[in-house]
N, C-alpha and C positions, 0 to 999 in steps of 0.2 A: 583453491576455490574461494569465492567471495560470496559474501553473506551480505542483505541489503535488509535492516530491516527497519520498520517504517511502525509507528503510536501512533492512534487516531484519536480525537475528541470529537464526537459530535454537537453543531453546535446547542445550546440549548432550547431555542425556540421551536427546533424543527421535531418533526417525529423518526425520533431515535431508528426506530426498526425499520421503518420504510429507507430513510437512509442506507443502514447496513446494508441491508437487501439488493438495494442499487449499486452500492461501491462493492460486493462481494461480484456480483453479475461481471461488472466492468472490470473489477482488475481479474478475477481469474479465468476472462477472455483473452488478457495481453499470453496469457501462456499459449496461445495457438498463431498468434499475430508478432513477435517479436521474438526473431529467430537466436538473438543474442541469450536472450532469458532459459537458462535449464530449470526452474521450475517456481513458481508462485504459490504462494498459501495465503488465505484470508481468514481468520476468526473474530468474530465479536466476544468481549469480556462477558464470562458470567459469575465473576469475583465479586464484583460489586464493591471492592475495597476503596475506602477514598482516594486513597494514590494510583490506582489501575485507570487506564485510559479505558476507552471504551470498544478501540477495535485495532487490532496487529494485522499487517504485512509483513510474511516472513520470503525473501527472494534469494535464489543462489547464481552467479553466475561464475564464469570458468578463468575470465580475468577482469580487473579491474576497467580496460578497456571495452570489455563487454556491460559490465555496467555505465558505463559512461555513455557507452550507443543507447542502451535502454533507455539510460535520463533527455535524451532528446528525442527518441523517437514520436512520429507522430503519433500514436496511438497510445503512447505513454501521456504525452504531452496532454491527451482530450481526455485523460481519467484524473489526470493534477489537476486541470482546469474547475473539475468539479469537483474536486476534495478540497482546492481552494474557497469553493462556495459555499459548501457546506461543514465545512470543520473550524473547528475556534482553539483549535492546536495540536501538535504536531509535532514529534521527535523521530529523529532518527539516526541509527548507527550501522553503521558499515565496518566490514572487516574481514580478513582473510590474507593471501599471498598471492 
């Protein structure tokens, strides 16, 4: 199994919640759209720690090739597009067999 997981920062100007709200809607729609994906999770931070981002994507997929379908898919493609526009940074780690 392979593990995809992805740190948000929302950017600062914007309003934090209305964000989440919209990037929760959007990526845990790709779980019904992208047949490669076994399953999506979304949570916003309520750590509040300095070093905590502000929202996790946690993905599993069954091989590395199926996450590589997922990072181009189009429907994946129209949810980065707008994490691109609204996030001011971004980590991610991948791992598994």
């Amino acid at each position: 199994m392979i593990t995809h997981i992805v740190f948000l920062n929302i950017k600062p100007e914007l309003n934090k919640l209305e964000i989440l709200a919209e990037l929760k809607s959007r990526l845990l729609a790709l779980n019904s759209s992208i047949p490669t994906l076994n399953h999506l999770e979304f949570g916003a931070d309520f750590n509040k720690s300095p070093l905590a981002f502000d929202a996790a994507l946690y993905s599993t997929f069954n091989t590395k090739a199926d996450l590589e379908g997922y990072q181009v898919h189009p429907e994946h493609e129209k949810v980065k597009a707008y994490i691109d526009k609204v996030c001011s940074q971004r980590a991610v780690v991948d791992y598994g067999e």
